[in-house]
N, C-alpha and C positions, 0 to 999 in steps of 0.2 A: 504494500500500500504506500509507504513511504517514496521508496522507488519510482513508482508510477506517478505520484506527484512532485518529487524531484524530477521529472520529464517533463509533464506537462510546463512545470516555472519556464525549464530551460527553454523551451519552443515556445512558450509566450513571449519570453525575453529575445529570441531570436528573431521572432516575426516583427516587434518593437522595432528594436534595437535598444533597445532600455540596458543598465546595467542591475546589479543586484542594492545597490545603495537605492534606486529610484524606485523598483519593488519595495522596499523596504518604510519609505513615504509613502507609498500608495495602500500599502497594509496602515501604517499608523493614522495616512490620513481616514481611513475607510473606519476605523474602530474610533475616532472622535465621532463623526458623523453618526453612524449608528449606536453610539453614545448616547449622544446628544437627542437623536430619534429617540428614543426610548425611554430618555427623561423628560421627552417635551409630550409624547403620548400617555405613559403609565404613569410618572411621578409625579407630574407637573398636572394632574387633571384638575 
């Protein structure tokens, strides 16, 4: 399983041309967002 998605990253990165630093913002930005989703839906009601 790990494997298979250590493939996938590389071929999204390759199709890109993104490096793994730019992955690595696009996860952190992606976990504020759906953060912040989720405190403006559930907590915030």
């Amino acid at each position: 399983m790990i494997a298979m998605h250590k493939r996938q990253i590389e071929w999204f990165k390759s199709k890109l041309g993104i490096s793994d630093y730019t992955v690595a913002w696009i996860g952190f930005l992606k976990g504020i967002v759906f953060g912040l989703l989720i405190y403006h839906f559930l907590i915030n009601s």
